[in-house]
One Martini backbone bead per residue (centre of mass of N, CA, C, O) as a GRO file, in nm:
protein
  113
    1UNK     BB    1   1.720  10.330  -0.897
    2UNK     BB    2   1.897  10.424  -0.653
    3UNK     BB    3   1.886  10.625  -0.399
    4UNK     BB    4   2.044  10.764  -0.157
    5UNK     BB    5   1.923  10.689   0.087
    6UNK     BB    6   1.882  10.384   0.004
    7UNK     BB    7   2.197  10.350   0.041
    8UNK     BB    8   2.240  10.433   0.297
    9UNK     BB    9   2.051  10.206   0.455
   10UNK     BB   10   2.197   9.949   0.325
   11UNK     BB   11   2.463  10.063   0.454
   12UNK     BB   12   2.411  10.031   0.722
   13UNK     BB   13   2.280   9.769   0.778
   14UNK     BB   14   2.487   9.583   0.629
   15UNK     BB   15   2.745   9.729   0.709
   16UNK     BB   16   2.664   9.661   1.034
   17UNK     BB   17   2.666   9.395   1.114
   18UNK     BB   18   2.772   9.122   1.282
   19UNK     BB   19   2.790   8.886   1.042
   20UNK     BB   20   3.055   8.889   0.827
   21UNK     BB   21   2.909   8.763   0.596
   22UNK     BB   22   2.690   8.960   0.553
   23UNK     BB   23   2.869   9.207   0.484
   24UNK     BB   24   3.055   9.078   0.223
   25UNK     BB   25   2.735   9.040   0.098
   26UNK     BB   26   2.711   9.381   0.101
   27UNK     BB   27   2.942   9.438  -0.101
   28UNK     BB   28   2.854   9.248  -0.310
   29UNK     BB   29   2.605   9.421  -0.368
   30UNK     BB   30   2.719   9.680  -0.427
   31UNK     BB   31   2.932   9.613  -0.629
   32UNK     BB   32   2.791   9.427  -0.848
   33UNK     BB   33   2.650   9.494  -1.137
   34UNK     BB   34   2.619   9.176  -1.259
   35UNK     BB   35   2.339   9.134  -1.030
   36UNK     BB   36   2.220   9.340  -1.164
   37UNK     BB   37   1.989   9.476  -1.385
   38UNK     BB   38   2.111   9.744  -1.261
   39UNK     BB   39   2.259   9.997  -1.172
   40UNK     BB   40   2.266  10.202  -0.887
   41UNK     BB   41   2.411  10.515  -0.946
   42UNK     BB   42   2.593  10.521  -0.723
   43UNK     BB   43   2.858  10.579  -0.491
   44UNK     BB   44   3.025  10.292  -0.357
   45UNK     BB   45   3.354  10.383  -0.233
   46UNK     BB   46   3.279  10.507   0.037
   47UNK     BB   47   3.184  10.257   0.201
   48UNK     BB   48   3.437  10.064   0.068
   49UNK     BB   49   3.637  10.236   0.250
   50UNK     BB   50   3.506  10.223   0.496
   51UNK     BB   51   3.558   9.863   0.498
   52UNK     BB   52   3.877   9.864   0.472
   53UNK     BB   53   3.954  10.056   0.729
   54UNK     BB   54   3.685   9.944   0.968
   55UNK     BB   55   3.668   9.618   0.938
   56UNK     BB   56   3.692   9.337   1.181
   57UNK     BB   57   3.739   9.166   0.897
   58UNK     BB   58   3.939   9.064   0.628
   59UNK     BB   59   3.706   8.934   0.422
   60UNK     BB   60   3.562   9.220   0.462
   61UNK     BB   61   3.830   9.383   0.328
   62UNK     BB   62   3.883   9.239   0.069
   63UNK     BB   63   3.635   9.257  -0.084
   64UNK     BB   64   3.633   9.584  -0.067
   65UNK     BB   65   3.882   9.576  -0.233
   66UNK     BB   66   3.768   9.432  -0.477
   67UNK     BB   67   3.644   9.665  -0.577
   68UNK     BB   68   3.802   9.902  -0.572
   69UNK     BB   69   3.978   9.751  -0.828
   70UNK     BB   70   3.790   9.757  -1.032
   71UNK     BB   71   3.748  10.101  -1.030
   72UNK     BB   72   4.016  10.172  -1.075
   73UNK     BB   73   4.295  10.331  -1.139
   74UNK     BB   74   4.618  10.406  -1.092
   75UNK     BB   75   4.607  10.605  -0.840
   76UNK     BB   76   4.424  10.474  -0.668
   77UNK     BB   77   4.581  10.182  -0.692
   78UNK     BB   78   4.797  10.337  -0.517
   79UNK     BB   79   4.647  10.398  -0.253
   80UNK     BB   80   4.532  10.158  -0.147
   81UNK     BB   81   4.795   9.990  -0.120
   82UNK     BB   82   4.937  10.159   0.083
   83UNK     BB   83   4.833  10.012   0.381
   84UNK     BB   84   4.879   9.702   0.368
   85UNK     BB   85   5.144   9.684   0.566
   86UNK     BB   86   4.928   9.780   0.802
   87UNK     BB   87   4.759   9.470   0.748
   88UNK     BB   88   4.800   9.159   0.841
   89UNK     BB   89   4.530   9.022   0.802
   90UNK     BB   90   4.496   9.111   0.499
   91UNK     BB   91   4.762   8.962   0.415
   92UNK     BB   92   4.665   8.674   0.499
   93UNK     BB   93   4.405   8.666   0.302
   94UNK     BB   94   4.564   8.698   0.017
   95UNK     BB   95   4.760   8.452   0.072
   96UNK     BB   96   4.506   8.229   0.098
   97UNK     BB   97   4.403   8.320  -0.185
   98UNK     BB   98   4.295   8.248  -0.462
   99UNK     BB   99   4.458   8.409  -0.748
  100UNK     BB  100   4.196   8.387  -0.936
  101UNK     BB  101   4.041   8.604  -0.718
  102UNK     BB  102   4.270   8.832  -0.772
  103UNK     BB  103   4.356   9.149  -0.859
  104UNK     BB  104   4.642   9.205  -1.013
  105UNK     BB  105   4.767   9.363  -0.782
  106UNK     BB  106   4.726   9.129  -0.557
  107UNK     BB  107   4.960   8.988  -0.738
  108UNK     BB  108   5.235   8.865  -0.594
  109UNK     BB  109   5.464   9.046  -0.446
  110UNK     BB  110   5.237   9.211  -0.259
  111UNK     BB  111   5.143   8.962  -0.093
  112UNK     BB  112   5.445   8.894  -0.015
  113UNK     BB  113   5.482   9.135   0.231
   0.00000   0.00000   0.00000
């Protein structure tokens, strides 16, 4: 399992990279338990959360939204979705992303808004 430190410091260095493709494939890195031998053990939501909020770029905001909704509650999945109206690079994403690639709150009347 990754320590504290050790998601730290891969999450400073991946997720700012300059090349957003970096970025997404480091989003995918930390969340996809799928791709580990093990879980990171560590809570990668805040990372995550932190790269929907201010990566300038909507495909790693995106990517970082489908990792945070496949972990989410019903009340987190209400909170995230919040925000969607206030950025239109993402609801473009959303909206040109194939529909079977979006995690289910993302299909549907709320990607065409």
């Amino acid at each position: 399992m990754a320590s504290d430190l050790e998601l730290a410091a891969a999450e400073h260095w991946a997720l700012s990279d300059a090349v957003p493709r970096v970025r997404r494939h480091a989003v995918h890195a930390l969340s996809c338990d799928a791709c580990k031998a093990a879980p990171l053990g560590a809570d990668v939501a805040g990372p995550l959360r932190r790269c929907v909020a201010e990566d300038p770029n909507p495909k790693v905001r995106l990517e970082a939204l489908r990792a945070l909704l496949a972990r989410a509650t019903g009340d987190e999945t209400a909170s995230l979705l919040t925000g969607l109206a206030q950025d239109p690079d993402l609801l473009a994403e959303i909206n040109h992303a194939r529909p079977g690639s979006l995690p289910e709150p993302l299909r549907g009347p709320l990607a065409a808004t």
